[in-house]
C-alpha positions as CSV (number, residue, x, y, z in Angstrom):
1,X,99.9,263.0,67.7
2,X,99.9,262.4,71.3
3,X,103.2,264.8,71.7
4,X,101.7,267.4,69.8
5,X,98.4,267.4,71.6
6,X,100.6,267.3,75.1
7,X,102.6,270.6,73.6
8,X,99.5,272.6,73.0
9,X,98.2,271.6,76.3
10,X,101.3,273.3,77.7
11,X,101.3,276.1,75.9
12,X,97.7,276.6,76.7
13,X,98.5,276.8,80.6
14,X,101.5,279.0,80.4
15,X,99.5,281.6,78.5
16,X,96.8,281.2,80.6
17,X,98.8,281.5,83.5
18,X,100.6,284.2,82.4
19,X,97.3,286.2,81.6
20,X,95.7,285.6,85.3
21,X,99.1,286.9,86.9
22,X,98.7,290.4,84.9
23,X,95.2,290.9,86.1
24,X,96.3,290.0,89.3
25,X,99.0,292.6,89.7
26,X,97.0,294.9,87.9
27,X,94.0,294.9,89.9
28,X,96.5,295.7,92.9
29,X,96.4,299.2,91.6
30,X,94.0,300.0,89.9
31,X,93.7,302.7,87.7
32,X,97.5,302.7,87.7
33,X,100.5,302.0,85.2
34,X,102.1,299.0,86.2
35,X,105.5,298.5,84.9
36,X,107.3,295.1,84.0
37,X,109.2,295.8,86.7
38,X,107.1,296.1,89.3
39,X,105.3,293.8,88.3
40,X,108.3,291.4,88.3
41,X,109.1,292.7,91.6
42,X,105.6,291.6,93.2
43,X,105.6,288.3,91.6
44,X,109.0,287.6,93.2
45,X,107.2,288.9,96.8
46,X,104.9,286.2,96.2
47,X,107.1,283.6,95.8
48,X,109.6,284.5,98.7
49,X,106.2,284.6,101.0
50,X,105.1,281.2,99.6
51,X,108.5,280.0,100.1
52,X,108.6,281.1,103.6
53,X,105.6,279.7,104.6
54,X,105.9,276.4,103.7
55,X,109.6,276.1,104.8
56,X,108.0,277.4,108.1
57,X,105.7,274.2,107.9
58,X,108.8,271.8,106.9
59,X,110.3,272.9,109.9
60,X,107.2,272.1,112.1
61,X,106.6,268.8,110.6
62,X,110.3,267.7,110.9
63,X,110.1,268.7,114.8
64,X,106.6,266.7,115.3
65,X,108.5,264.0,113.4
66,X,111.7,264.1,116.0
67,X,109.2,264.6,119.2
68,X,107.1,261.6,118.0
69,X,110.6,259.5,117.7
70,X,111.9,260.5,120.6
71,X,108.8,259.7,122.8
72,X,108.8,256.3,121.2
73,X,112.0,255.8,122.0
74,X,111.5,256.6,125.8
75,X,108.5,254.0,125.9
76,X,110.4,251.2,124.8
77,X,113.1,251.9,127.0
78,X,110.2,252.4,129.5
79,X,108.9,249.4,128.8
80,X,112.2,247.4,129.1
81,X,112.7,248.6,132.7
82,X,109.5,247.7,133.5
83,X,110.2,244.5,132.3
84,X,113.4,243.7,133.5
85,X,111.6,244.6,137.5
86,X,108.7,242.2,136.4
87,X,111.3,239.7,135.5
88,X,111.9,237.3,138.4
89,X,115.5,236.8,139.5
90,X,116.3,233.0,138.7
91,X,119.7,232.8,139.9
92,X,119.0,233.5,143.7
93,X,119.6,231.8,146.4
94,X,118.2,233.3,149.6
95,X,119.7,232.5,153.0
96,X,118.0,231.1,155.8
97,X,116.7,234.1,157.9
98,X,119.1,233.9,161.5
99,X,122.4,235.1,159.5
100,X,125.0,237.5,160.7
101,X,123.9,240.8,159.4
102,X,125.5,241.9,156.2
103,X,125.0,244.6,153.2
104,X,121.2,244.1,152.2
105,X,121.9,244.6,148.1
106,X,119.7,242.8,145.7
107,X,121.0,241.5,142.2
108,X,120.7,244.7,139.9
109,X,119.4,247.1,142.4
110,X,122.1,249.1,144.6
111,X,120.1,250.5,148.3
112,X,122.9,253.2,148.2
113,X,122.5,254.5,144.9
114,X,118.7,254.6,143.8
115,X,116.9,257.9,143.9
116,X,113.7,258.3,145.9
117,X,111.8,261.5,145.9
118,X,110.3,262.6,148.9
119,X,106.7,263.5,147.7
120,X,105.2,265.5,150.5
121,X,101.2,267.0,150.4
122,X,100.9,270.0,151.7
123,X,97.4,272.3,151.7
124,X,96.7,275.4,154.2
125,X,99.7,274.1,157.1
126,X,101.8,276.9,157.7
127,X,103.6,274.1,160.4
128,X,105.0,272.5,157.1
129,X,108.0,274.2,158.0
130,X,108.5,271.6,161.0
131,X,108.0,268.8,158.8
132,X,110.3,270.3,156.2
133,X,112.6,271.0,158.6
134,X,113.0,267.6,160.1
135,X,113.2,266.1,156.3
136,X,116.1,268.0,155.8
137,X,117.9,267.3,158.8
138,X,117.8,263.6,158.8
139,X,118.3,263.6,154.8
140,X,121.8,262.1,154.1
141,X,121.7,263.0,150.4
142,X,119.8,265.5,148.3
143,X,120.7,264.1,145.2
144,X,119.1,260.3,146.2
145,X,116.3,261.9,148.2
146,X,115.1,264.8,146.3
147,X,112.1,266.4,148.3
148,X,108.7,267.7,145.9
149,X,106.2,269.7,147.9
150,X,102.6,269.5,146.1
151,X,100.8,272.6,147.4
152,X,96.4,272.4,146.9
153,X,94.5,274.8,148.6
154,X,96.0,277.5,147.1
155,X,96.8,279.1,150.6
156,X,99.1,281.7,149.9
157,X,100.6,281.9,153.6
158,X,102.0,278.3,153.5
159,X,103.2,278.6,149.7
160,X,105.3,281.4,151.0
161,X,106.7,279.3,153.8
162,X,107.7,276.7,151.5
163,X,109.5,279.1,148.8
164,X,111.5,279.9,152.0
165,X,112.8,276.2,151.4
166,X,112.9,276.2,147.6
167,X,115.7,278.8,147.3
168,X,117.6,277.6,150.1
169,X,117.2,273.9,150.3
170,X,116.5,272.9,146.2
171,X,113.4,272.1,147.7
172,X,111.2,271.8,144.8
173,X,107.1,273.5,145.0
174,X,104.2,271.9,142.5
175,X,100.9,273.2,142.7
176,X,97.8,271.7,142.5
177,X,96.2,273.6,139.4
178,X,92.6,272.8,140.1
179,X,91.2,274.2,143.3
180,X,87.4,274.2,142.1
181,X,84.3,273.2,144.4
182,X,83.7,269.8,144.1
183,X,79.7,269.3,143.6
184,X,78.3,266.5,145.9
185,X,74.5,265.8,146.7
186,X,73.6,267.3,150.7
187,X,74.3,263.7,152.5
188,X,77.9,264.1,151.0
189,X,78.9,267.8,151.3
190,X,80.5,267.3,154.9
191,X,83.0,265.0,153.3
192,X,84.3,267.4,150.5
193,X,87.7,267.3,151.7
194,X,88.1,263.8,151.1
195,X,87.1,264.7,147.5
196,X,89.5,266.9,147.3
197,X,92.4,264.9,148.6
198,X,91.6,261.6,146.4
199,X,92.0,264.4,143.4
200,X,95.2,266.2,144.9
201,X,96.9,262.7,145.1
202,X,96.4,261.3,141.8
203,X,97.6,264.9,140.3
204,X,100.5,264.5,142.6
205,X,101.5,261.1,141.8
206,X,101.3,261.8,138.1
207,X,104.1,264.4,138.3
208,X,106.0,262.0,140.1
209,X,105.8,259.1,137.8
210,X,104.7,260.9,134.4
211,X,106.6,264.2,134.6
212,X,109.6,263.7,137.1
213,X,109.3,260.2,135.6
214,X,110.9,258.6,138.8
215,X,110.9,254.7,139.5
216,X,109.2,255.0,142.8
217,X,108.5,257.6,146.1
218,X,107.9,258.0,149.6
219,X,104.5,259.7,150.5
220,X,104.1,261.9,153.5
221,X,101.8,264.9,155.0
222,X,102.6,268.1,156.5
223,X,102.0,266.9,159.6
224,X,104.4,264.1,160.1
225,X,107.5,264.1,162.2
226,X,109.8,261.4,161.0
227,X,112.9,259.6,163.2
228,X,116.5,260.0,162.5
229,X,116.7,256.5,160.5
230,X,113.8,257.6,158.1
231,X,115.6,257.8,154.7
232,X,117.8,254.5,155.9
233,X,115.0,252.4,156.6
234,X,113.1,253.1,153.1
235,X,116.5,253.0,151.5
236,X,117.1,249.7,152.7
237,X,113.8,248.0,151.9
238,X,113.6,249.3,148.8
239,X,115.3,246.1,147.4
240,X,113.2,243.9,148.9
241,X,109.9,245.6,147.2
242,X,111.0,245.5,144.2
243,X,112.4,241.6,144.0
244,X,109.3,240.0,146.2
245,X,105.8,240.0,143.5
246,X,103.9,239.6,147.1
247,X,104.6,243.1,148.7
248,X,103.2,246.1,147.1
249,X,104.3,248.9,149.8
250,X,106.5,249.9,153.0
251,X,105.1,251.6,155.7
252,X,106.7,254.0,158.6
253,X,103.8,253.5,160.2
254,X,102.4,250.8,163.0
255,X,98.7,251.6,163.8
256,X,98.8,249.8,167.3
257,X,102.3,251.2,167.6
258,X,101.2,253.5,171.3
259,X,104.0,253.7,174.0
260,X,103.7,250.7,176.1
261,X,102.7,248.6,173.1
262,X,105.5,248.1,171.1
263,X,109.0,246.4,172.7
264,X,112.4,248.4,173.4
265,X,113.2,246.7,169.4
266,X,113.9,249.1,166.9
267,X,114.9,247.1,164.5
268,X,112.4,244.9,164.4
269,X,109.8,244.6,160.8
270,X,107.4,242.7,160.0
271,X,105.1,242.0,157.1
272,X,101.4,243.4,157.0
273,X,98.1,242.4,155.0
274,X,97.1,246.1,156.4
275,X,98.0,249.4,154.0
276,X,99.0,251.7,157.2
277,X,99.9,254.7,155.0
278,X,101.1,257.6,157.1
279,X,104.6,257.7,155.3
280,X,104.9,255.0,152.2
281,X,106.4,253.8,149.1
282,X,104.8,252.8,146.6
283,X,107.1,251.5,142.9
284,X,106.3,252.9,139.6
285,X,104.8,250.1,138.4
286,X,102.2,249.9,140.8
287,X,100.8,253.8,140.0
288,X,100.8,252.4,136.4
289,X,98.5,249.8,137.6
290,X,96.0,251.9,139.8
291,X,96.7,255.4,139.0
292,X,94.4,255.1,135.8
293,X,91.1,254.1,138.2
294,X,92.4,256.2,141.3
295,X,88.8,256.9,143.5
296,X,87.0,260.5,143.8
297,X,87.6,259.5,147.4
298,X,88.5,257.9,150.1
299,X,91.9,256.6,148.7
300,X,93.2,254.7,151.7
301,X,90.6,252.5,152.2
302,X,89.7,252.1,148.6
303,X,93.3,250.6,148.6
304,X,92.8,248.3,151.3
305,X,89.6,246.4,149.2
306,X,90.7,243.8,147.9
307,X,90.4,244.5,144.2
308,X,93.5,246.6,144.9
309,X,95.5,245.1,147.0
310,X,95.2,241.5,145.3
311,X,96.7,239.8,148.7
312,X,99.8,241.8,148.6
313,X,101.3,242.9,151.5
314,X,103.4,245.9,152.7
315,X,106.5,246.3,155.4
316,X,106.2,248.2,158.2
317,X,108.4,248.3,161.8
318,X,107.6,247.3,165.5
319,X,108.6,251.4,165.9
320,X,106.9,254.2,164.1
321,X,108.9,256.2,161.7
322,X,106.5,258.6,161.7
323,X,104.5,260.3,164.1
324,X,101.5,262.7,163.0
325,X,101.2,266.8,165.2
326,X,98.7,267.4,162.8
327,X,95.4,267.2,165.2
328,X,93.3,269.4,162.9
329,X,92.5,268.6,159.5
330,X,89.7,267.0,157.6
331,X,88.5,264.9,159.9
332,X,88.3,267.3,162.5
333,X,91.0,265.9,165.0
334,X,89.3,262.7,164.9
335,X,91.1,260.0,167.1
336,X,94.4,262.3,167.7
337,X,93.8,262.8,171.6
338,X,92.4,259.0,172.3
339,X,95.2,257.6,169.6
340,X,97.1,259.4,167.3
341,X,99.1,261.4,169.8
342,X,100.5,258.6,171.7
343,X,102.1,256.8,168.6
344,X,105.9,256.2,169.7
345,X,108.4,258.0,167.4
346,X,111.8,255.8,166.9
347,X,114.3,257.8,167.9
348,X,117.5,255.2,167.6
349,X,118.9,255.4,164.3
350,X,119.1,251.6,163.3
351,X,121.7,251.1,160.2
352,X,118.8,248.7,158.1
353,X,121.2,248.9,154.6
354,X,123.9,246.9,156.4
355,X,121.5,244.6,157.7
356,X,120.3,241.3,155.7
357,X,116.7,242.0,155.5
358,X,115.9,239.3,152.8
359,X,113.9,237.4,156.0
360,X,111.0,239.4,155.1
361,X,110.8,237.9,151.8
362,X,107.4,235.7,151.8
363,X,108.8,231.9,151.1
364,X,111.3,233.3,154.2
365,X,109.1,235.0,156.6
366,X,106.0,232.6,156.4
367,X,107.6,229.4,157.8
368,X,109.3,231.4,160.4
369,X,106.2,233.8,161.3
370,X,103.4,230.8,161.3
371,X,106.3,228.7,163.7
372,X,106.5,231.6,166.2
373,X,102.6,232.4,166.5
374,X,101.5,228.7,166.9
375,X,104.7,227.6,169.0
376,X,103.6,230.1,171.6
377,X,101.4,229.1,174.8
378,X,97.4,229.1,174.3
379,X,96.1,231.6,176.8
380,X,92.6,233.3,177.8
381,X,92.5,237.2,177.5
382,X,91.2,237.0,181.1
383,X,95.2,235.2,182.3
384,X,96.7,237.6,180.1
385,X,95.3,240.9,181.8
386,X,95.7,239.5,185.2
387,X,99.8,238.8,185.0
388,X,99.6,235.1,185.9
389,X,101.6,234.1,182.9
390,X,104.2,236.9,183.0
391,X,107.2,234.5,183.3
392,X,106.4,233.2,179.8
393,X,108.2,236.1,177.3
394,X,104.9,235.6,174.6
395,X,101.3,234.4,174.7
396,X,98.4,233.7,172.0
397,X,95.1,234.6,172.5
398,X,92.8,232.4,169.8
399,X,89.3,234.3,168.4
400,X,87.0,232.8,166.1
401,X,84.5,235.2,165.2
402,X,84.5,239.4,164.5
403,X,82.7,239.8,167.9
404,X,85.7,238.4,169.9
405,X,88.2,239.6,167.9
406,X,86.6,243.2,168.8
407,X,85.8,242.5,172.1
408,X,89.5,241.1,172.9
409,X,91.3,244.2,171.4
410,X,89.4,246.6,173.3
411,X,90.0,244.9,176.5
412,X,93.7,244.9,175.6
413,X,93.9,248.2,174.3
414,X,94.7,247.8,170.8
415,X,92.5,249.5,167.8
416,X,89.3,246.8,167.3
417,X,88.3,247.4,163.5
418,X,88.3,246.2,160.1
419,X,89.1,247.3,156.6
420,X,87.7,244.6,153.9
421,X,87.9,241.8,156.7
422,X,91.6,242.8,157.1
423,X,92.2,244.0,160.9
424,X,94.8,247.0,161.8
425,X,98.4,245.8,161.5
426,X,97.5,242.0,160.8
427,X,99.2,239.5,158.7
428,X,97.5,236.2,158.2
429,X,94.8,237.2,160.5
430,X,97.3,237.6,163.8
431,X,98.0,240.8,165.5
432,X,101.5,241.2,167.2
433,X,101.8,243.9,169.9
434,X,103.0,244.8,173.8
435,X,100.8,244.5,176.5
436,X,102.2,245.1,179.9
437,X,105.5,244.5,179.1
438,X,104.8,240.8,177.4
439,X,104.6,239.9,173.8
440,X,101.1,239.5,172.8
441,X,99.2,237.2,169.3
442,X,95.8,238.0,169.1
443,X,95.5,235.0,166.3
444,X,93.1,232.9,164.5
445,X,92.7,229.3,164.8
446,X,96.3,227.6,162.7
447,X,94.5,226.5,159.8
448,X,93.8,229.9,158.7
449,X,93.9,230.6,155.2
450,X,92.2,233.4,154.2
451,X,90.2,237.2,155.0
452,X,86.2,237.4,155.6
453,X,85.4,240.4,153.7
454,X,82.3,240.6,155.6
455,X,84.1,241.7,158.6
456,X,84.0,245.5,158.2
């Protein structure tokens, strides 16, 4: 019973089908004779069309499918590497720090092989060509130290000096896509370029990391000079961030680093509590962690507060590696006749990869730096300025409070101020520096052991 009710149900909607298709084709032309032919003819149009579409939607579905597979892939693979840098190195043994120099190589990671990108910010400077220029002459290999210019401003004079370097030089040009107003109450307006710099970095930094999808990079301006070793001395502490958990960046740059003030040493780093900036590298891992809360503005300092920098410390020389022509810009010049245009610019080329540079590793370089600060002769500022302890090759000048500190490092000559209770250049509260020809601590009592964030 059941089969012969199913039959009739069949035969039902094949006649009833059959009937809707006739009216169907008929009342295509109307009025008309429609042969079985034609008919036949139309129906098989249909079908073709219908068959066509939805192998056009296989298709799509089957690439989404790949694209979705693929990406996953990359993420895990992602996420291994980011893993296996996380992952401390067990089988290690560091050296003491006074060794005969050798290579400076870390387990897994080869200072001679890794690529790092040159990420330079460029706006309205037609002058980038000088700091293009030097880049390229000092670079020892395109291929490890592949140069990005992000272009904002949209200043078509400058984007034309850099396509110069694109053709010639596989230079590569990104541009900043959003060059809108940014709207800011009266109080605020003067500082709109600050604004707009916080925005072109992060947009910047994500090409690096998201679309070039590079491990780390070295940040400059278009206003930066750089010395002959620039590209060896980031290549050769490259290693060293990435296997110390305690150091988050390396500078070129050494805010007290004025001729006069810094020795005849060019070889000589140290480890800073201070984020100088002013031609840095920063690891991939690190944009991961701050690149989703990057700040409207103000990015420098924001990265000196404390809820970014977490007590982590970056490298930077005795020597700048950098020195900055750019005397306008946002902040209208401030600073560049009194300061910025007496920074000393290394110009020795120091081989740092075949140097063992592991001393600047934190269980290294803390012994040794807290030995040579408190081993040096006590001193007033007042003996130090007056040269009656010159035959002693270093002296320490002891402050307590935020008013002495300030009041001793302008009568010595070295920038007075504070970023989160953190001042220029210091590492555990001391500042290292020349001053008439005699090594120099401007240091905190020994039992030290931490920032006032009050001092700002």
């Amino acid at each position: 019973m059941r089969r012969k009710h199913l039959v009739v149900v069949v035969v039902t909607i094949f006649l009833c089908w059959n009937i809707m298709m006739y009216y169907v084709l008929v009342s295509k032309n109307p009025g008309k004779s429609i042969s079985f032919e034609e008919k036949l003819t139309w129906l098989e149009a249909d079908i073709q069309h219908e068959l066509k579409e939805n192998t056009g939607l296989l298709e799509q579905l089957q690439r989404q499918a790949k694209q979705k597979s693929r990406a996953a892939v990359e993420m895990d693979a992602r996420q291994n590497m980011e893993a296996a840098i996380k992952r401390p190195n067990q089988h290690r043994t560091e050296a003491p720090v006074n060794l005969p120099a050798r290579t400076n190589k870390e387990p897994g990671v080869d200072a001679n092989s890794v690529v790092l990108p040159i990420l330079m910010i460029a706006c309205n400077r037609v002058t980038v060509s000088r700091s293009l220029d030097q880049l390229l002459k000092y670079r020892t290999s395109p291929e490890r130290f592949p140069i990005i210019v992000s272009q904002d401003c949209g200043h078509q004079a400058t984007a034309e000096v850099i396509q110069k370097y694109v053709a010639s030089d596989n230079v590569i040009h990104i541009q900043q896509p959003d060059l809108s107003d940014i709207e800011l109450p009266w109080p605020k307006k003067k500082f709109s370029g600050y604004y707009k710099i916080a925005r072109h970095y992060k947009w910047a930094l994500n090409q690096i990391f998201h679309h070039f999808n590079h491990s780390a990079v070295i940040i400059v301006e278009d206003d930066l000079d750089v010395s002959p070793d620039f590209f060896e001395y980031f290549a050769a502490t490259y290693p060293i961030l990435t296997s110390d958990p305690s150091l988050w960046c390396v500078s070129a740059w050494n805010d007290n680093g004025k001729n006069g003030m810094v020795s005849d040493e060019p070889e000589l780093l140290y480890r800073s509590d201070f984020f100088p900036g002013l031609g840095w590298m920063m690891e991939r891992k690190l944009w991961l962690e701050i690149g989703p809360k990057w700040p409207v503005t103000f990015w420098d300092d924001w990265m000196r507060h404390q809820d970014q920098r977490k007590d982590r410390v970056c490298i930077r020389p005795e020597i700048c590696r950098t020195s900055t022509f750019g005397k306008k810009g946002v902040s209208l010049g401030l600073f560049y006749e009194k300061h910025l245009k007496h920074i000393k610019l290394n110009d020795k080329f120091v081989a740092f990869t075949q140097k063992d540079l592991s001393y600047l590793k934190k269980e290294n370089y803390d012994p040794w730096f807290k030995s040579m600060v408190y081993d040096t002769p006590e001193v007033t500022v007042a003996e130090v300025m007056s040269g009656s302890k010159k035959h002693l090759k270093a002296l320490r000048v002891t402050y307590t409070t935020k008013e002495q500190y300030k009041s001793i490092a302008k009568r010595l000559g070295i920038m007075d101020d504070f970023k989160a209770g953190v001042p220029r250049v210091a590492y555990r509260g001391v500042n290292s520096f020349i001053y008439s020809g005699q090594r120099i601590y401007l240091a905190p009592k020994s039992d030290w052991n931490q920032y006032d964030l009050t001092w700002t």
